[in-house]
Structures are given as structure tokens and as C-alpha cells.
N, C-alpha and C positions, 0 to 999 in steps of 0.2 A: 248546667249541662242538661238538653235533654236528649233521651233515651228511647228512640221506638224499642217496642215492649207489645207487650198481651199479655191482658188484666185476665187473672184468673181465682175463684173464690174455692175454698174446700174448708168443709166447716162454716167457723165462724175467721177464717183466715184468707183474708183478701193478698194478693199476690202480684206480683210484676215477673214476667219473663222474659231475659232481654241477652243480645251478645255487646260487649266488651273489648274491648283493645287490653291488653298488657299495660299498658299506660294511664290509661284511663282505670283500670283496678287499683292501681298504683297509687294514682293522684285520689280517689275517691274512697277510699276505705282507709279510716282515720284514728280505729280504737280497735282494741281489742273486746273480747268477750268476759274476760276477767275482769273488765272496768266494770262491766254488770251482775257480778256475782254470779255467773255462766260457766259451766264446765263445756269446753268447748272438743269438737270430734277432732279427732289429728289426724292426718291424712300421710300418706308418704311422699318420699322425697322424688314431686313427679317431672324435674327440669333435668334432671339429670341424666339419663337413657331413653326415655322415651316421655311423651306429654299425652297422659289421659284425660281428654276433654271430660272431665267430669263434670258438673255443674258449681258453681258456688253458690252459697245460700247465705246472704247478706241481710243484717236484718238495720233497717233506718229507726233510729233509737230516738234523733229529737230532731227539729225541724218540720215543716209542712209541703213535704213533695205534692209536686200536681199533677194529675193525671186527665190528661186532653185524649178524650176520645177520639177517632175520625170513624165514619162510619164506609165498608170497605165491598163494593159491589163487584164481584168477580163472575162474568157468563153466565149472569142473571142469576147468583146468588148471593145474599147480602152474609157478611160476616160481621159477627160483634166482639167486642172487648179487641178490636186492636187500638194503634194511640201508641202517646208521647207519654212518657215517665219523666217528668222535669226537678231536678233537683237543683234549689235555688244556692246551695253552698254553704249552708248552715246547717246541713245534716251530721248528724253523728251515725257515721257508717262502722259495723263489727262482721267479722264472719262469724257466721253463728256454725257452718260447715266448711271449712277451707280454710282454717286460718293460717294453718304451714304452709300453703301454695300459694296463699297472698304475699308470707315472706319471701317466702324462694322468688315469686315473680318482682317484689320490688328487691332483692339484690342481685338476680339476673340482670334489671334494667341498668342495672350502676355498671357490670360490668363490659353485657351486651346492650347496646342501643338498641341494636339490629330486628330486637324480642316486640319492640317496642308497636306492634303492628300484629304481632301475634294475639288470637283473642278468644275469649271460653265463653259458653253459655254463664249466668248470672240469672239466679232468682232474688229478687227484693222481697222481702214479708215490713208489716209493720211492728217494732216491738214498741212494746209498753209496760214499765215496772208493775209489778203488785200482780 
């Protein structure tokens, strides 16, 4: 899958931020947080009255995502860190933030197809044990 995005660093924490389809969070977030010894934030139940775009914070636990720069000149100003987020399919993807709205949004898709086109902002971090 790749993902336009903008690489962004804070700290020593390099970052991807990108939007999302419903279906595509779906298909691509694979574990949970608890598979890493992670207490994870809970969020509320946000399909059901209204949808707060909030962000999710997904954190790529194994695999080697690529990141394709392009370099992006707008009325004679150059912008950096935009680019391709590529994940080749061997990622192990957790919400490290969202992982109740990852559920709700894959048993909304069972129910509603329709959702399936609906889409939220998404930040990717890399994690790494120890």
C-alpha cells in the first residue's frame, strides 16, 4: 500500500502523517497494543452519534516501511518532507491511540459497507521493543 503522507520528526521520533479510508484502517491494522505489553488510551464510542475526526496514532512494530520523498515546489516555494509512506505488507500495525475506533470502524464495515469510503486523519510512529 502506498500512502502519501508528510514525514515529520519531534524529538528523536520520526513520524508519517497521512488520511485513510475506513477500509483501508480496516485492512491494515493487524494487532492490538496488548500484544506489546502496551496499556493502550480508550477512546469513546465515536460511530455512533456523531464522528470525531480525531487522529489515530498507529505505531509500525515489525516490517521495513519505505518512505519516497518527492520534492514539492509551490509559487516558487520549495516544501520538504512530503512523499509516499509505502508499506509492503508485512507490517505489524497496533493503535497505540485509537484502538476502540479501530473496532467500532471494522464492525461498522460488516455492517455498513457504505462507511467504507469514510476516512480520518492517521499518524504512523515507528515502534521498537526495549
Amino acid at each position: 500500500m502506498i500512502i502519501p503522507a508528510i514525514k515529520g520528526k519531534l524529538g528523536s521520533t520520526i513520524y508519517y502523517a497521512a488520511n485513510l479510508s475506513f477500509k483501508e484502517i480496516a485492512q491494515i491494522v493487524n494487532r492490538c497494543c496488548d500484544d506489546y505489553g502496551l496499556k493502550c488510551i480508550q477512546g469513546k464510542d465515536v460511530l455512533k452519534d456523531s464522528i470525531f475526526p480525531n487522529a489515530l496514532l498507529l505505531a509500525v512494530a515489525e516490517g521495513e516501511p519505505i518512505w519516497n520523498e518527492i520534492e514539492v515546489d509551490y509559487k516558487g516555494s520549495k516544501y520538504q518532507n512530503w512523499g509516499f509512506f509505502q508499506l509492503e505488507g508485512n507490517e505489524s500495525i497496533f493503535a497505540i491511540e485509537g484502538e476502540t475506533r479501530v473496532n467500532e470502524i471494522k464492525a461498522a464495515l460488516k455492517e455498513h459497507r457504505e462507511l467504507k469510503d469514510e476516512s480520518m486523519a492517521v499518524v504512523f510512529v515507528e515502534y521498537q521493543k526495549g
